[in-house]
VEXRO-46715 format. One line per 5 residues: their letters; for each residue x, y, z of N, C-alpha, C. Coordinates in Angstrom, 2 decimals, m for minus. Example, Ala and Ser with C-alpha at 12.3 -4.5 7.8 and 13.67 -1.06 7.14 Angstrom:
// residues 2
as> 13.19/m5.69/7.80/12.30/m4.50/7.80/13.20/m3.30/7.80 | 12.85/m2.25/7.08/13.67/m1.06/7.14/12.90/0.03/7.87 $
***
This chain:
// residues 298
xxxxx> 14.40/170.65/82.87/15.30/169.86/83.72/16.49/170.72/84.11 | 16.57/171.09/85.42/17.71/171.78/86.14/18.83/171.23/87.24 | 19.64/171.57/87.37/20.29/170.83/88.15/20.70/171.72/89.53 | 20.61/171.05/91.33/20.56/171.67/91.79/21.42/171.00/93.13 | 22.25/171.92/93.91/22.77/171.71/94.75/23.34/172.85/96.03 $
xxxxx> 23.60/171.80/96.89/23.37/172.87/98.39/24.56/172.60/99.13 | 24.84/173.07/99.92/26.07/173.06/100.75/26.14/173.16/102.20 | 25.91/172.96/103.54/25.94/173.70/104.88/27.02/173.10/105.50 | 27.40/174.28/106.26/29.09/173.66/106.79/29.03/173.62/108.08 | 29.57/172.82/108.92/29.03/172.02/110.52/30.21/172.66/111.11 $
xxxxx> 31.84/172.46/110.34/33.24/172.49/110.45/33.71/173.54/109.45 | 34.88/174.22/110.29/35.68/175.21/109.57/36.88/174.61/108.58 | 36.64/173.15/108.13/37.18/172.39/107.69/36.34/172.46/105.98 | 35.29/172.24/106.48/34.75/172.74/105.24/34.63/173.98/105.15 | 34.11/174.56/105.99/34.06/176.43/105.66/35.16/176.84/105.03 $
xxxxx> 36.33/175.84/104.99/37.97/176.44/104.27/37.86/176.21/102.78 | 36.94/175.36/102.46/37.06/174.71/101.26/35.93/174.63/100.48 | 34.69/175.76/101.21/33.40/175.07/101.01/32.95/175.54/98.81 | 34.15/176.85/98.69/33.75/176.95/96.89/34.34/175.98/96.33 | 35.42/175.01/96.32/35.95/173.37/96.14/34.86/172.69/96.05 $
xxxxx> 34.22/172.21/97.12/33.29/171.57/97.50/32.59/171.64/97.05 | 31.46/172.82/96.87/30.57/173.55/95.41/30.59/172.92/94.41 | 31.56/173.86/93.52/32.00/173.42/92.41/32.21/172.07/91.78 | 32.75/170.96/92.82/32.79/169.99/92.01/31.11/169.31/92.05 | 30.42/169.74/92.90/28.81/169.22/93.37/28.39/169.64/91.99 $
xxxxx> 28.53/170.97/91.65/28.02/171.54/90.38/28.60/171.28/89.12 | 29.88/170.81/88.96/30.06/170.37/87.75/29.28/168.83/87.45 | 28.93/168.08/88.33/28.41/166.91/88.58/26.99/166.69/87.68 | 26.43/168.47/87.77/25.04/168.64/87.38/24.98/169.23/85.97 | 26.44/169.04/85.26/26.08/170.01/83.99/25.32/169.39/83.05 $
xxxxx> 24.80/167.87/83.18/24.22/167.62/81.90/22.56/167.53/82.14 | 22.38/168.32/83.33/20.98/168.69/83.84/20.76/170.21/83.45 | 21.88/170.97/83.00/21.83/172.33/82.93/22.95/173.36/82.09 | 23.39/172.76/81.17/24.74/173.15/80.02/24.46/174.60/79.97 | 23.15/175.06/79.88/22.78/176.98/79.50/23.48/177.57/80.05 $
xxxxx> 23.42/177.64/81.52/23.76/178.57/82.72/24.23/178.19/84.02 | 25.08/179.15/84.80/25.28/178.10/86.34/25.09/179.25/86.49 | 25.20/178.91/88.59/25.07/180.07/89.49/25.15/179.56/90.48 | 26.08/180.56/91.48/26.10/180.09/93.04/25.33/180.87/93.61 | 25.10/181.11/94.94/25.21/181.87/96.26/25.82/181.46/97.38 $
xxxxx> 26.41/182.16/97.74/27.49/181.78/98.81/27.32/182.95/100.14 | 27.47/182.40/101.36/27.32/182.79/102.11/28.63/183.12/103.06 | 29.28/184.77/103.37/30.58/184.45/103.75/30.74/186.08/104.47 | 31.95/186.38/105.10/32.19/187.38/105.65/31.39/188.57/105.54 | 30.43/188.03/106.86/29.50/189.09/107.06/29.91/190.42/107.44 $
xxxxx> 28.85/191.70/106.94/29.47/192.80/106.76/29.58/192.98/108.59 | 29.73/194.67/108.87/29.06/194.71/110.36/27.82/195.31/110.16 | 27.06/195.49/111.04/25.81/196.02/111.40/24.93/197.04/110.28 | 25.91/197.87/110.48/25.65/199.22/109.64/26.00/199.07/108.07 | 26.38/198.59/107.71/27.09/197.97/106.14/26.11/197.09/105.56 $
xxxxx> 26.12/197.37/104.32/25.70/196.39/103.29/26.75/196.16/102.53 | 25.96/194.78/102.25/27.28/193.84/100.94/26.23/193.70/99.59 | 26.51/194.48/98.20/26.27/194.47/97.02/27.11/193.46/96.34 | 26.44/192.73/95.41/26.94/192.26/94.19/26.32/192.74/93.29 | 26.89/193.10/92.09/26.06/193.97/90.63/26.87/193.19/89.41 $
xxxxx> 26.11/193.45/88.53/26.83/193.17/87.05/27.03/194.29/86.40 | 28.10/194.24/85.45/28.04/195.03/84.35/27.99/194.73/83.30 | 27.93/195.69/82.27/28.13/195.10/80.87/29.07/194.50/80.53 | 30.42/194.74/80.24/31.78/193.90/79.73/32.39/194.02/81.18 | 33.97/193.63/80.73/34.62/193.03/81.36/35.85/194.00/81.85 $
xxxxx> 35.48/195.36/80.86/36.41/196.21/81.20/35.73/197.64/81.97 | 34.78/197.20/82.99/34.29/198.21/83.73/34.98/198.68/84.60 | 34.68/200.06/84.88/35.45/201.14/85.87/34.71/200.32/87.25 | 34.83/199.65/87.78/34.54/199.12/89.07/34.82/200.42/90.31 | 36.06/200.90/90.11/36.76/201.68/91.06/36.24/203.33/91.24 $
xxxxx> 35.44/203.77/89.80/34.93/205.15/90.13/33.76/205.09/90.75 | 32.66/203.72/90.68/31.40/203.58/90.95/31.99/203.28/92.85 | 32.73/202.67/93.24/33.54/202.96/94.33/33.67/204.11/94.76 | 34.70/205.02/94.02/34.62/205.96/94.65/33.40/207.09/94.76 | 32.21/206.99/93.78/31.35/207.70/93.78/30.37/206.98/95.42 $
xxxxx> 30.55/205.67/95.24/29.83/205.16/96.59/30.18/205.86/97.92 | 31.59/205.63/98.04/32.47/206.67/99.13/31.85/208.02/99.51 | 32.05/208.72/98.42/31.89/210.08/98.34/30.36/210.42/98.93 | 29.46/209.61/98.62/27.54/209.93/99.02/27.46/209.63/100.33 | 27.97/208.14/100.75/27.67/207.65/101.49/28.91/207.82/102.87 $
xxxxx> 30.15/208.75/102.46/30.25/209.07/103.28/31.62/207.63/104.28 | 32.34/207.00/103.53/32.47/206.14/104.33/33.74/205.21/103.37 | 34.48/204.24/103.81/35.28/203.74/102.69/34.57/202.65/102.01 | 34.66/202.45/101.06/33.84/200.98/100.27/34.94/200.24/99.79 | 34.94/198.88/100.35/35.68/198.08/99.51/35.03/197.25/98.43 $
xxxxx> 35.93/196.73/97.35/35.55/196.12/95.97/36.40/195.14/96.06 | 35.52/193.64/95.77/35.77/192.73/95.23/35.58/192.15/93.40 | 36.30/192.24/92.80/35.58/191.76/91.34/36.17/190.54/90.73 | 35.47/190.23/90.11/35.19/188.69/89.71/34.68/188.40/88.26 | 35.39/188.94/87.37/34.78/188.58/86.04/34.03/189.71/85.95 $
xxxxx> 32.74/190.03/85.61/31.73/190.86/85.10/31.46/191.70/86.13 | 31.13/191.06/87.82/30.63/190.79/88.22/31.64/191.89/89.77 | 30.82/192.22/90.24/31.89/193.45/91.42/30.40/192.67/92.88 | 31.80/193.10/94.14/30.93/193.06/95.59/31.60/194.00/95.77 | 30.57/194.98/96.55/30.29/196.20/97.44/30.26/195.90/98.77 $
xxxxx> 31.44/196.44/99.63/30.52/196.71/101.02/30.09/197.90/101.37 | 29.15/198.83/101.89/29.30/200.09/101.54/28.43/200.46/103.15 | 28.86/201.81/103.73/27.83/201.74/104.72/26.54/202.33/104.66 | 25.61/201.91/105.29/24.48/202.44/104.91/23.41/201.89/104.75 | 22.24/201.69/104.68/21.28/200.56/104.38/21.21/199.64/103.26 $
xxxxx> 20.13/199.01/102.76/20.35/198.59/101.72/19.40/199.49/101.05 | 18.45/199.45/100.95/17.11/200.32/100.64/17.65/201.44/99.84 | 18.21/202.19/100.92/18.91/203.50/99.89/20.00/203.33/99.36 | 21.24/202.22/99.23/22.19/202.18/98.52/21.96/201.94/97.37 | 20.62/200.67/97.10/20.22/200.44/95.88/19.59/200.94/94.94 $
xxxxx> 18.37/201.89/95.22/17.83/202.93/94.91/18.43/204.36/94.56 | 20.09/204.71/95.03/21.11/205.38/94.61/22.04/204.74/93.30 | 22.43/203.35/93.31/22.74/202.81/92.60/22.01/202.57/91.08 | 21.17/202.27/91.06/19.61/202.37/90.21/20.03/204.18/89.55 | 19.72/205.19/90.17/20.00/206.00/89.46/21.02/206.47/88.83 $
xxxxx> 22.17/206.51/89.54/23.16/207.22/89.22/24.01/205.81/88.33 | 23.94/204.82/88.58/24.50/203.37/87.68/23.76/202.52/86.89 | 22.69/203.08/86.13/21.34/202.44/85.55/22.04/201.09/84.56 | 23.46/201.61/84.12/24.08/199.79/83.84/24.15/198.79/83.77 | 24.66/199.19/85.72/24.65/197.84/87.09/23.45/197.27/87.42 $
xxxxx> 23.41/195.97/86.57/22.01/195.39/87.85/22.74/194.26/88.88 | 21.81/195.22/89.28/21.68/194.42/90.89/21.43/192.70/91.35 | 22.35/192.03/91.69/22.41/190.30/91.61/21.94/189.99/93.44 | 22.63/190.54/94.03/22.22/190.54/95.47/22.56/191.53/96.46 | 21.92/191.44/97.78/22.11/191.97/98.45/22.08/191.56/99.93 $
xxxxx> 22.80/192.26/100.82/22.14/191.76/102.49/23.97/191.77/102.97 | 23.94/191.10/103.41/25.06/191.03/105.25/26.20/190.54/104.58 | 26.24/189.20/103.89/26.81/188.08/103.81/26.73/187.07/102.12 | 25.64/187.39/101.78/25.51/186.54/100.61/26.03/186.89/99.29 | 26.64/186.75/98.27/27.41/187.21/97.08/26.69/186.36/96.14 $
xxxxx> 26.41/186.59/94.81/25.71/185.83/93.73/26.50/185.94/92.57 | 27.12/184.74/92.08/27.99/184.52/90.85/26.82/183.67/89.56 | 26.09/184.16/88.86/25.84/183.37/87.56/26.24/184.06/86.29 | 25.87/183.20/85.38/26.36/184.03/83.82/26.04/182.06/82.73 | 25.78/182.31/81.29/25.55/181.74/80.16/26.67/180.86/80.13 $
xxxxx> 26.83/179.44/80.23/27.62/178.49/79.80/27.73/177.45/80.57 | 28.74/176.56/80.48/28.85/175.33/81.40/29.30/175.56/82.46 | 28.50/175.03/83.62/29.40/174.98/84.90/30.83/174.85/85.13 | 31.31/174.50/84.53/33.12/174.55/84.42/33.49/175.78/84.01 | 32.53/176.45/83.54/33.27/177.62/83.19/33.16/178.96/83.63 $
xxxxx> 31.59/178.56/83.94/31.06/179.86/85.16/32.17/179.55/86.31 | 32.19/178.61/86.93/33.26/178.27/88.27/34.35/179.07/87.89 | 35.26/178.65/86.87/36.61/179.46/86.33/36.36/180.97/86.15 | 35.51/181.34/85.58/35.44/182.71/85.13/35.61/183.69/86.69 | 34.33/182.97/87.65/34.39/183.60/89.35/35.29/183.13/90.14 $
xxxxx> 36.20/182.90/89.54/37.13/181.52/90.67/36.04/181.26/91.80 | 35.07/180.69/91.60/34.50/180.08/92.84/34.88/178.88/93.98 | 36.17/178.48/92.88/36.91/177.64/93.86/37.87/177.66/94.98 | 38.11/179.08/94.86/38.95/179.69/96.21/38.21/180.56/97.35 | 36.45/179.85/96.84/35.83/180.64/97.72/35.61/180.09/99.09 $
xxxxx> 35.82/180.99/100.07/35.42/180.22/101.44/33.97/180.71/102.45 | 33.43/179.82/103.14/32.23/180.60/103.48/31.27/179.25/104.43 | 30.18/179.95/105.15/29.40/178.61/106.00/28.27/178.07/104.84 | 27.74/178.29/104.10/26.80/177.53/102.63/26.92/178.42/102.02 | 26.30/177.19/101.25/26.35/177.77/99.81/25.30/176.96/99.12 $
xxxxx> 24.33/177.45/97.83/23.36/176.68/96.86/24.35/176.98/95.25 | 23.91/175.98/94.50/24.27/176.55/92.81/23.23/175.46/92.37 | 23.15/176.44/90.84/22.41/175.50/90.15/22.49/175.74/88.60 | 22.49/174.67/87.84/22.89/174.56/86.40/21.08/174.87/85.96 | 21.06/175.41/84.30/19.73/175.47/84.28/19.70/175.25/82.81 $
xxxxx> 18.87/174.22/82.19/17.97/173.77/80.86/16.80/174.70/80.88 | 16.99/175.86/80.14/15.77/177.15/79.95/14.72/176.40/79.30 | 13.63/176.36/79.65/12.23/175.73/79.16/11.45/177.15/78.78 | 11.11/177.76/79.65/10.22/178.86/79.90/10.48/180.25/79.94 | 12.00/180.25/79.72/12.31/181.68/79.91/13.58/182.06/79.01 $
xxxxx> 14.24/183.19/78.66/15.47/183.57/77.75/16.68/182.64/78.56 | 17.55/182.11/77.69/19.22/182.24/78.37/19.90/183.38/78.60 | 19.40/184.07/79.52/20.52/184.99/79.23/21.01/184.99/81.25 | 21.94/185.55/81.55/22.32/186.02/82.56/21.55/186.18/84.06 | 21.06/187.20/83.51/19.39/187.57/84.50/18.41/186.51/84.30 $
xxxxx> 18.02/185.59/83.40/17.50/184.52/83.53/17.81/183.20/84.19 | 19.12/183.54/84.76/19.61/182.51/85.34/19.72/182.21/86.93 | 19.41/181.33/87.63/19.35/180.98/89.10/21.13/181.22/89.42 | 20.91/181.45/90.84/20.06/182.07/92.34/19.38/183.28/92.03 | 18.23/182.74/92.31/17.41/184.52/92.07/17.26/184.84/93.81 $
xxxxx> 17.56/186.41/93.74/17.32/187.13/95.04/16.36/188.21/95.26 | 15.40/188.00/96.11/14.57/188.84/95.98/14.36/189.68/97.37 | 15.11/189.29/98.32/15.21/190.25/99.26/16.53/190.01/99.97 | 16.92/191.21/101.36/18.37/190.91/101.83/18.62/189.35/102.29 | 19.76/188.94/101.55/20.71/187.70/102.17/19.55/186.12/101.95 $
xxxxx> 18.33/186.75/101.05/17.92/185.60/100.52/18.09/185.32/99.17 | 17.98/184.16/98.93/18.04/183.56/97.42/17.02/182.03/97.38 | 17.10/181.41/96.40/16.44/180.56/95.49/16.68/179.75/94.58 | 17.11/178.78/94.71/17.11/177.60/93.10/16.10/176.85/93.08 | 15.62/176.51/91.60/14.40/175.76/91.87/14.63/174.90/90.31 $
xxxxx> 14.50/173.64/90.48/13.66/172.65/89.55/12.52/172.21/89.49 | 12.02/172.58/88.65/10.51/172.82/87.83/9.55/173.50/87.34 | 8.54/174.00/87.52/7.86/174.72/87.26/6.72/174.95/87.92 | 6.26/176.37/87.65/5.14/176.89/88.12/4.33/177.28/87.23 | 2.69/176.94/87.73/1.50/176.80/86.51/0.59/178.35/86.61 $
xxxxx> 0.86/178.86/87.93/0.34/180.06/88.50/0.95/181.51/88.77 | 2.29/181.21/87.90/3.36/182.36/88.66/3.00/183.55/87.65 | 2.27/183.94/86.82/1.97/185.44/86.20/1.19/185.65/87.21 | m0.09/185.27/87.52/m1.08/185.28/88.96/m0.42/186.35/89.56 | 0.47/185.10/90.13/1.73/185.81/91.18/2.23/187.15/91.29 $
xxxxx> 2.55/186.78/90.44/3.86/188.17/90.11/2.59/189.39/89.91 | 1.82/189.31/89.40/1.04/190.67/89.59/0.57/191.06/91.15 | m0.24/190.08/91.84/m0.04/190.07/93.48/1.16/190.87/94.13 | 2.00/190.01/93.78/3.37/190.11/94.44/3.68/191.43/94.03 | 3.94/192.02/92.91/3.83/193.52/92.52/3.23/194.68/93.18 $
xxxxx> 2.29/194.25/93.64/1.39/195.00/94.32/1.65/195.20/95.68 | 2.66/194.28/96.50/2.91/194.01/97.85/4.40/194.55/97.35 | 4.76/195.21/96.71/6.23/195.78/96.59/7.18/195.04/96.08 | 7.21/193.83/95.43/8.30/192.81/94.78/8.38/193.29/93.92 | 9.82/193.86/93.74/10.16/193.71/92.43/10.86/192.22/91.95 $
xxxxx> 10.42/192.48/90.27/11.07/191.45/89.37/11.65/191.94/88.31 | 12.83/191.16/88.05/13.83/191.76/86.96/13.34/190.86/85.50 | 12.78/189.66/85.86/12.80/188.70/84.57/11.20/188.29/84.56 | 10.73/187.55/83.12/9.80/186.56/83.21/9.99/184.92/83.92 | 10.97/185.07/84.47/11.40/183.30/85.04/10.33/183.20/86.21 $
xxxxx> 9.85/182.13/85.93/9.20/181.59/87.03/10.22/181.40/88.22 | 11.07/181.21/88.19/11.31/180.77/89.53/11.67/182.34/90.44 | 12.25/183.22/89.46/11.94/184.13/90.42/10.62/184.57/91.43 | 9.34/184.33/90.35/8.00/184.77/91.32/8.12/183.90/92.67 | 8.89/182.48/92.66/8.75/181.56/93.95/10.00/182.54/95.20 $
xxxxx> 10.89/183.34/94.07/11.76/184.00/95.60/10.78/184.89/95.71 | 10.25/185.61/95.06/9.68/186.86/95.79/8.76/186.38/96.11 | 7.51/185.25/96.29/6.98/184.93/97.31/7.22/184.40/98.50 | 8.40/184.09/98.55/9.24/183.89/99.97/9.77/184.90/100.56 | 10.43/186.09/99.75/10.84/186.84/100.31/9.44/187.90/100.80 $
xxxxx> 8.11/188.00/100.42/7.00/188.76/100.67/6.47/187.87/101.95 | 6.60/186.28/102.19/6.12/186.06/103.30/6.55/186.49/104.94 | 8.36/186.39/103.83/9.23/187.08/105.37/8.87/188.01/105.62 | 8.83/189.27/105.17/8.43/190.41/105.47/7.46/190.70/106.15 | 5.80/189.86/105.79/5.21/189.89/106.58/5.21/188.92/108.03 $
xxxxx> 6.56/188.61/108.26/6.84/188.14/109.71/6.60/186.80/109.86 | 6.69/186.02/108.75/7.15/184.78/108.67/8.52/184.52/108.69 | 8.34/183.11/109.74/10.01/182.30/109.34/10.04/181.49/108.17 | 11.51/181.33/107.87/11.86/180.07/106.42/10.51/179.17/106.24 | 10.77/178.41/107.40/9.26/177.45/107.64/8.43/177.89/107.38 $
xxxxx> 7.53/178.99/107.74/6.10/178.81/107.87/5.44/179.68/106.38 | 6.96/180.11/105.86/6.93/180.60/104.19/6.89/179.72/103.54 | 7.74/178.30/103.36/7.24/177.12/102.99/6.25/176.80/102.62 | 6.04/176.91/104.48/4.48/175.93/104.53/3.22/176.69/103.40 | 3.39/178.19/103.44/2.44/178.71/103.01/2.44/178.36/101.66 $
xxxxx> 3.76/178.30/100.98/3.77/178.12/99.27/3.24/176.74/98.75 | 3.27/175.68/100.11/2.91/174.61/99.19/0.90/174.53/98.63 | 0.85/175.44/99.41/m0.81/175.88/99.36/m0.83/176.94/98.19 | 0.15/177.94/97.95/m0.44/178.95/97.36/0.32/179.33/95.57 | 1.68/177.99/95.70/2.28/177.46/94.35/1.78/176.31/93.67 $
xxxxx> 1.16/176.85/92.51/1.01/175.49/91.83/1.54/174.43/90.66 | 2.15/174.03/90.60/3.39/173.68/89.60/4.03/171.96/90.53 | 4.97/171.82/89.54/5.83/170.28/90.73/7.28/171.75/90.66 | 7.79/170.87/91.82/9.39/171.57/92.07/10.05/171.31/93.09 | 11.16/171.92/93.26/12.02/171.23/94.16/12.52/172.31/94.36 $
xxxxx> 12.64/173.25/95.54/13.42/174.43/95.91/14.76/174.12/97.30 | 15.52/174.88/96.89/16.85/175.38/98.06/16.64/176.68/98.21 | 16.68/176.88/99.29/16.53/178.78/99.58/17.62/178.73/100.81 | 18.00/179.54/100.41/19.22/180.33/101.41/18.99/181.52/102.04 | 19.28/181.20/103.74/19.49/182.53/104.16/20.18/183.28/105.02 $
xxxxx> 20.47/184.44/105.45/22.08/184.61/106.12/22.04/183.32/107.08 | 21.59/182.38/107.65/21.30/181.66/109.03/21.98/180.78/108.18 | 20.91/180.12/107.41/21.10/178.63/106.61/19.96/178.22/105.56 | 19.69/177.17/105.43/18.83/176.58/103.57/17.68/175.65/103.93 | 16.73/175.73/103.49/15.82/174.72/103.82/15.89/173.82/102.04 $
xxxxx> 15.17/172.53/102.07/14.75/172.24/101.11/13.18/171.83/101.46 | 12.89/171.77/100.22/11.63/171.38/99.53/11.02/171.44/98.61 | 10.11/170.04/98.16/9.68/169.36/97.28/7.91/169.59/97.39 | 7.48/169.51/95.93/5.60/170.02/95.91/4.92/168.44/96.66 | 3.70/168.97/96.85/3.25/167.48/97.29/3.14/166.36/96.19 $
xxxxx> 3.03/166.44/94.60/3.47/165.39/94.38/5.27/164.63/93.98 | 5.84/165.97/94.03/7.45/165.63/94.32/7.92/164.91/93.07 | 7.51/165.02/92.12/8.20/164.10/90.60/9.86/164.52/90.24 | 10.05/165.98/90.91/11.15/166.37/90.48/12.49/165.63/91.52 | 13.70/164.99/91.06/14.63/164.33/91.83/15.23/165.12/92.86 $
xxxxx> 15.66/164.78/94.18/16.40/165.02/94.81/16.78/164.30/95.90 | 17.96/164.92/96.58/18.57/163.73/97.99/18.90/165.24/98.76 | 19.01/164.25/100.11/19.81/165.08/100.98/20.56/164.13/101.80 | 21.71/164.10/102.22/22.87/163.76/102.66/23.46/164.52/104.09 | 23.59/163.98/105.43/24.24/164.50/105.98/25.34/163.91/106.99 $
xxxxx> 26.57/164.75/107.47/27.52/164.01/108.06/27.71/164.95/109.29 | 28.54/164.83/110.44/29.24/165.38/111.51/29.82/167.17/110.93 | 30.08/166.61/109.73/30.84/168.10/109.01/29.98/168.79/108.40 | 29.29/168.15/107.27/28.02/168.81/106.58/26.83/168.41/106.39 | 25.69/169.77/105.54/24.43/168.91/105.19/24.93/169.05/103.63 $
xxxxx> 24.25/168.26/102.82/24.31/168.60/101.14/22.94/167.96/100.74 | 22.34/169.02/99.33/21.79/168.19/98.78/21.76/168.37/97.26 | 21.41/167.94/96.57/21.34/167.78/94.95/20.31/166.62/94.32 | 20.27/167.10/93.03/19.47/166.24/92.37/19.67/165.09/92.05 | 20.69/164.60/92.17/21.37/163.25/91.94/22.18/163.29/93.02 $
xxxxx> 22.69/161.73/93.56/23.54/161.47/94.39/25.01/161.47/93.64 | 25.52/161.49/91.90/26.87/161.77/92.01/27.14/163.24/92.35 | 26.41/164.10/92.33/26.79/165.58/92.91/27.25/164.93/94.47 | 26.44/164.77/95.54/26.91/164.55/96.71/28.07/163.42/96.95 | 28.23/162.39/96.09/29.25/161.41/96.39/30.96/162.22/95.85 $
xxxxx> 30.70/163.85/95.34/32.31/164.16/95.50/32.84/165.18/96.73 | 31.72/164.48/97.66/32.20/165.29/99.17/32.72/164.40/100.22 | 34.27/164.89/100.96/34.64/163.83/101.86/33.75/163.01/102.92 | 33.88/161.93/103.31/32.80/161.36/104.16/31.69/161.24/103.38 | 31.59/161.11/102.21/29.79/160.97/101.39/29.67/159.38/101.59 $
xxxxx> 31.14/158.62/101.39/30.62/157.26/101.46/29.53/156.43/103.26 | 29.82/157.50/104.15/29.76/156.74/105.40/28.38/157.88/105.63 | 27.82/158.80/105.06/26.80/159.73/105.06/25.62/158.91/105.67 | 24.43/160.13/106.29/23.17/159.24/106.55/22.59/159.95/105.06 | 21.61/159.22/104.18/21.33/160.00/103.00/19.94/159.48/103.20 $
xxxxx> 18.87/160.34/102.95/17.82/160.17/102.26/16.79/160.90/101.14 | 15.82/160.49/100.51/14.84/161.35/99.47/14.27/161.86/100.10 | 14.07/163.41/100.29/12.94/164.34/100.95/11.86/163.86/100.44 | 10.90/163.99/101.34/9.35/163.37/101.12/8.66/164.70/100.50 | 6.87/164.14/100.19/6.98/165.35/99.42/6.13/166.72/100.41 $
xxxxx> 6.10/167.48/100.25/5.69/168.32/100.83/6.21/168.58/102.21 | 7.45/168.26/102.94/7.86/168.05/103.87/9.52/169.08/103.79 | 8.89/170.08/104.47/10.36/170.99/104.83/11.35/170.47/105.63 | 12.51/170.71/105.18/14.01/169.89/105.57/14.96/171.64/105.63 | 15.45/171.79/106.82/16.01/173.02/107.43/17.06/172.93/107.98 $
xxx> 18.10/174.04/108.20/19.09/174.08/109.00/19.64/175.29/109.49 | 20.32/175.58/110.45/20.62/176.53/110.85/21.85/176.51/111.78 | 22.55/177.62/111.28/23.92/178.09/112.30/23.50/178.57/113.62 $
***
């Protein structure tokens, strides 16, 4: 049992406020998920030529600023650093492909949480109240955002076991439930170039989304393909630089709503997550059906 919630912003009214907004959606869900939280947030996209890194480190007293300046120095360019607890964003110029694969060697430390244009990934071990505090995620601003609290069934508590999993640029993943086929997977998926950092099932569901894009699928028609080729019940949010789809397996046992107004879309596993957003009382709300993709886009 996980707890899960989404964010899309219509108004720069919410885009001002949208880690507020988050956060209280996600504290809503901690008694679906006390282990672990995690956002992804979607926000000041790089330009063209730039990538935006998020990495972890070990403690809390990492040199953030030499792995900076060593970035500078290769790549030729200024890098700015954001840090946040454990947890550092990179913008750096250059691809992603080779920044990460430079990073990997010369920072074997740092793993890698996300990557792409726009998207930043905050999780870590404890209650949603405290992951939020630790990233100040509440002074974060941005057009969506997903988080999700997580009750480990199937996999370690630790950090890297914890949702938004990202498995390619400016995508991510939360998911409640499970998958009955995902070792299958993940060896497939291995073979088509996915890497995976963990045994979590829900990662094998990003990197089969992120392997459909690649082969020149949209959000949709990656969907469509998983409800054929995942077998498990679940309930996914996927994010991407654009915007989030949801969806539910065809028999759909796992809870969720979606909610939308003039300002935003939201959704979560329970309706008190969505009832601490302005306008939730006058919302159009309904239960996604099952097997039926629900999308949006900037």
């Amino acid at each position: 049992m996980c707890g899960i919630v989404g964010l899309f912003s219509k108004s720069e009214n919410i885009e001002s406020r949208l880690g507020a907004h988050l956060s209280d959606m996600l504290v809503e869900m901690t008694e679906r998920g006390p282990d672990s939280a995690g956002i992804a947030v979607y926000r000041t996209p790089t330009d063209q030529d730039h990538t935006k890194l998020t990495v972890l480190s070990p403690g809390l007293d990492y040199s953030w600023t030499k792995v900076a300046e060593d970035l500078g120095q290769h790549y030729g360019g200024k890098v700015s650093t954001e840090v946040r607890g454990n947890q550092a964003t990179y913008v750096v110029p250059g691809s992603e492909e080779g920044i990460t694969a430079w990073l990997h060697q010369h920072h074997p430390e740092l793993k890698l949480i996300s990557s792409g244009s726009s998207i930043e990934i905050y999780k870590a071990k404890g209650l949603p109240s405290r992951v939020i505090d630790r990233f100040k995620i509440r002074e974060l601003t941005g057009t969506h955002a997903l988080g999700h609290t997580r009750m480990a069934t199937e996999s370690a508590v630790t950090t890297h076991h914890s949702h938004p999993f990202s498995t390619g640029e400016d995508l991510c993943l939360v998911h409640n439930g499970s998958l009955s086929n995902h070792n299958r997977l993940r060896r497939i998926l291995r073979k088509k170039g996915i890497i995976f950092h963990t045994d979590n099932d829900s990662e094998v569901a990003a990197g089969y989304i992120a392997s459909r894009l690649q082969q020149g699928d949209d959000l949709d028609q990656a969907l469509e393909a998983a409800i054929y080729d995942l077998d498990g019940f679940y309930t996914f949010a996927v994010g991407t630089k654009d915007g989030f789809a949801v969806m539910r397996d065809p028999i759909a046992c796992k809870p969720a709503i979606i909610a939308e107004t003039d300002e935003w879309v939201a959704m979560a596993s329970e309706y008190r997550a969505i009832a601490t957003l302005p306008g939730a009382e006058t919302a159009h709300c309904w239960e996604p059906l099952p097997a039926k993709i629900y999308s949006w886009k900037h």
